[in-house]
RODO-2510 file (C-alpha; in nm, 4 decimals, decimal comma):
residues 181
     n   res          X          Y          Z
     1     x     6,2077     8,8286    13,5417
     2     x     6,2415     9,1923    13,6756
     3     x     6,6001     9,3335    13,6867
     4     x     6,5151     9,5146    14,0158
     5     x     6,4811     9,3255    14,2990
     6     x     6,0456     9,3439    14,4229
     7     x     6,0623     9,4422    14,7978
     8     x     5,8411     9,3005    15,0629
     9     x     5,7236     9,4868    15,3253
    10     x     5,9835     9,3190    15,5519
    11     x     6,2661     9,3740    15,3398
    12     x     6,2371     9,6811    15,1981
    13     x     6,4590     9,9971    15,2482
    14     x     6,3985    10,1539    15,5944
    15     x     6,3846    10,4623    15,3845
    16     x     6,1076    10,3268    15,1476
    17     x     5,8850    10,1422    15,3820
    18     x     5,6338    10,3963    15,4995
    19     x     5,5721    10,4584    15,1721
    20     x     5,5908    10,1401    15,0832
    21     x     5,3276     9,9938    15,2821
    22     x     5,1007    10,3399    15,2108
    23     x     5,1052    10,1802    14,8314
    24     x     4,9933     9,8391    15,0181
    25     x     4,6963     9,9326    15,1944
    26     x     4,5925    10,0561    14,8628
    27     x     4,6345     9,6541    14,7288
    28     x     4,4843     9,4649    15,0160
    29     x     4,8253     9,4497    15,2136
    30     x     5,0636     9,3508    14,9346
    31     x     5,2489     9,6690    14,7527
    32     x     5,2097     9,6024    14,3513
    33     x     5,5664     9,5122    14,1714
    34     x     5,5796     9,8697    14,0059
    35     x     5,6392    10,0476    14,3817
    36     x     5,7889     9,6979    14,5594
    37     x     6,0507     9,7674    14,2850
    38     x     6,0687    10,1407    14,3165
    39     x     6,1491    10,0465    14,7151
    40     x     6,4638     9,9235    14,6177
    41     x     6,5993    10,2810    14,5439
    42     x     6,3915    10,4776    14,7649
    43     x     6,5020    10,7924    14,6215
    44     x     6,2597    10,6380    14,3423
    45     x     5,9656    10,5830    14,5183
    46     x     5,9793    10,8928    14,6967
    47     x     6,0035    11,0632    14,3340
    48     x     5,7216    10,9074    14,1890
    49     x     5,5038    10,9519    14,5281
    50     x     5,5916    11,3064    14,5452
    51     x     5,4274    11,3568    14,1824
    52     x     5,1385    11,1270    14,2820
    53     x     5,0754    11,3041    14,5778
    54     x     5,0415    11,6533    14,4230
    55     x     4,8532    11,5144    14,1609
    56     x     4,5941    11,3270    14,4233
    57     x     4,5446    11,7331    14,5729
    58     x     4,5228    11,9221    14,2774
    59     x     4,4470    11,7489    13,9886
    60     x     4,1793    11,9648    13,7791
    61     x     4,0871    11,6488    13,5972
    62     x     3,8670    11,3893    13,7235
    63     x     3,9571    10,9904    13,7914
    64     x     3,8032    10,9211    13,4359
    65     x     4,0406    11,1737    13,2376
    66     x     4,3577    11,0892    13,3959
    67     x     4,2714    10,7062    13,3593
    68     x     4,2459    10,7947    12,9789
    69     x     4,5650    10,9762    12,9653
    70     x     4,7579    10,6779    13,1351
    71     x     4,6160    10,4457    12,8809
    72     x     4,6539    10,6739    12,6391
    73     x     5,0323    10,7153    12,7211
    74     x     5,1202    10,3719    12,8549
    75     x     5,0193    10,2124    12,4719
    76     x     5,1910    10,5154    12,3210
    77     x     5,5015    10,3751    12,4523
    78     x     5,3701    10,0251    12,5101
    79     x     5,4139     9,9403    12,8673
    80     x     5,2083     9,6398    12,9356
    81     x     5,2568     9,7127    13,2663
    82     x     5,1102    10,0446    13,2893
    83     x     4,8723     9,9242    13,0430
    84     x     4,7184     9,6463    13,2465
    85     x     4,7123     9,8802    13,5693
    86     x     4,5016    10,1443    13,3876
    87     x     4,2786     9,9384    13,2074
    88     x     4,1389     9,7856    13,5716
    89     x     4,1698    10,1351    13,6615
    90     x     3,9759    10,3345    13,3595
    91     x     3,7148    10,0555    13,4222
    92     x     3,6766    10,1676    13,7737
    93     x     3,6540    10,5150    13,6470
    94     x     3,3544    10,4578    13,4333
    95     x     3,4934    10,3649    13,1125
    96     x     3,3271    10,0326    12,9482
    97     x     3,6697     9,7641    12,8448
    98     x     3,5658     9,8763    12,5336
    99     x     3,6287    10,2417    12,5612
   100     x     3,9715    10,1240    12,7458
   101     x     4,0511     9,9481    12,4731
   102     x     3,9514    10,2146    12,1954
   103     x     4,1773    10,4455    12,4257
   104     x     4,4706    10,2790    12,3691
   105     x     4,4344    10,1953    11,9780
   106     x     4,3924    10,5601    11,9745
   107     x     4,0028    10,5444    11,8879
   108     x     3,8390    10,7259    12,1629
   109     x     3,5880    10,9156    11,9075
   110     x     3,3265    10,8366    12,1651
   111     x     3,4381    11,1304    12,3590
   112     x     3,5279    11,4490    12,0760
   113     x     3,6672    11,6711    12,3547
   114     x     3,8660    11,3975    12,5498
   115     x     3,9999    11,2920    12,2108
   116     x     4,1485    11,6013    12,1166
   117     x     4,3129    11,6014    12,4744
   118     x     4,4292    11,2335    12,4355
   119     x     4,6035    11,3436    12,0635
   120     x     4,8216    11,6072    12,2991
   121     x     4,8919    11,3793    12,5471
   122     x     5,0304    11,0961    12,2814
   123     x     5,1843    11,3513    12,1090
   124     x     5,3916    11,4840    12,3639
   125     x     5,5189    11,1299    12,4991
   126     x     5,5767    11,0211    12,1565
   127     x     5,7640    11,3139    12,0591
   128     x     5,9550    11,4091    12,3461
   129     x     5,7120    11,7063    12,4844
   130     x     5,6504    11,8732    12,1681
   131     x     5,3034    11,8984    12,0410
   132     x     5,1626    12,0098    11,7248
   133     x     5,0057    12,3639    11,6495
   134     x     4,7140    12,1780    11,4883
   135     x     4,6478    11,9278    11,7882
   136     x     4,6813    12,2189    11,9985
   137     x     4,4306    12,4300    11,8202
   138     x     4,2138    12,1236    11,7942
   139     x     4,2281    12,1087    12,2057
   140     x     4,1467    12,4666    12,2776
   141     x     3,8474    12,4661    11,9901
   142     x     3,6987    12,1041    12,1968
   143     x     3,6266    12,3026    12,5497
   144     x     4,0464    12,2742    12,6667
   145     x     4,1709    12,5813    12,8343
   146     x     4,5352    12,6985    12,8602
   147     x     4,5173    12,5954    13,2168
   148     x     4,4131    12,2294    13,1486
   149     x     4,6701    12,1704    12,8516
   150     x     4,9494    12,3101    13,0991
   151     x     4,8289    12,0659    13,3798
   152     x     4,8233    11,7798    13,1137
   153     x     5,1944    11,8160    13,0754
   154     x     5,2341    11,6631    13,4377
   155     x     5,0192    11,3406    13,3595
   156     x     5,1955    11,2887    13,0703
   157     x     5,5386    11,3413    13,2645
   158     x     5,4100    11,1382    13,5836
   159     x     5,3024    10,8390    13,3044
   160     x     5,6632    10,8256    13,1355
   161     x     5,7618    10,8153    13,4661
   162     x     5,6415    10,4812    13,5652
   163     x     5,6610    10,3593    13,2276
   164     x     5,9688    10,4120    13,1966
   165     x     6,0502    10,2606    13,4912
   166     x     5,9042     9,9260    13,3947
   167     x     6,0708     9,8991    13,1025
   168     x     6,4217     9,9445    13,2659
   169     x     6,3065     9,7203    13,5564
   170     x     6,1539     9,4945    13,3085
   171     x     5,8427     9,4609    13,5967
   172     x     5,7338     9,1647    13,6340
   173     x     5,3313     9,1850    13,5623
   174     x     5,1139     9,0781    13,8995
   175     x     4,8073     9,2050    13,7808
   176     x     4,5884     9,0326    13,4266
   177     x     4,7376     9,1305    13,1739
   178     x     4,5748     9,4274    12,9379
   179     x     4,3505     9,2756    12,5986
   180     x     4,5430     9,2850    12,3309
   181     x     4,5266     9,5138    12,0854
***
């Protein structure tokens, strides 16, 4: 059972509610438990939409690389959670459950130059930001400019983010749960 209290619409925060129900038009009417818990702090929800929001305008990478960062991420640090979001979401995306799948085990040779973006992006959550010179290299030889790597850094950030949250919430799961790995 989640440690934070999952807001409905009626009961949320005055403070989170707009935002609130902008996260449940996006789920037929019903915010997900991730943002009904954020609600209860709204200084939370506010956080994490401010990130989303910048990301949703400016985001060099398309719906298909940031769905393989999440995963990529999320099973670096093993949120089921986040894990079970972005694998409905990376399917959306284009990516076969397959592919989802190989993303998180950290097999995503199907894709050479989104692999050697996904080993930056595990590196850096598992290792507190700091990425090798070889994966690096590896990035920048694969088609990866400067740019890109430096916008990867928010992805990353925005994915610890909710990640993180979950596992201090300890969110309750309202969505099926992620294959195994």
């Amino acid at each position: 059972m989640s440690r934070i209290p999952a807001h409905t619409l009626d009961d949320a925060p005055e403070a989170a509610r707009a935002t609130l129900e902008k996260y449940a038009r996006r789920n037929n009417g019903t915010p997900r438990n991730i943002y009904a818990g954020m609600a209860h702090a709204p200084i939370v929800l506010e956080a994490y939409d401010a990130i989303a929001g910048v990301i949703a305008r400016r985001s060099t990478f398309d719906a298909r690389t940031r769905e393989a960062i999440a995963l990529a991420v999320g099973a670096q640090d093993g949120c089921r959670y986040c894990q079970s979001a972005h694998t409905l979401a990376a399917i959306a995306a284009g990516f076969t459950e397959e592919q989802a799948i190989a993303i998180r085990r950290g097999e995503d040779d199907f894709d050479p130059k989104l692999s050697a973006l996904l080993v930056i992006a595990r590196e850096g959550a598992a290792n507190v930001g700091r990425v090798s010179e070889g994966a690096w290299k590896l990035a920048l030889e694969a088609g990866w400019s400067d740019t890109e790597l430096a916008e990867l850094f928010v992805h990353v950030a925005t994915n610890l983010f909710t990640n993180y949250f979950n596992h201090y919430a300890e969110t309750d799961l309202d969505l099926p749960p992620a294959p195994e790995l």
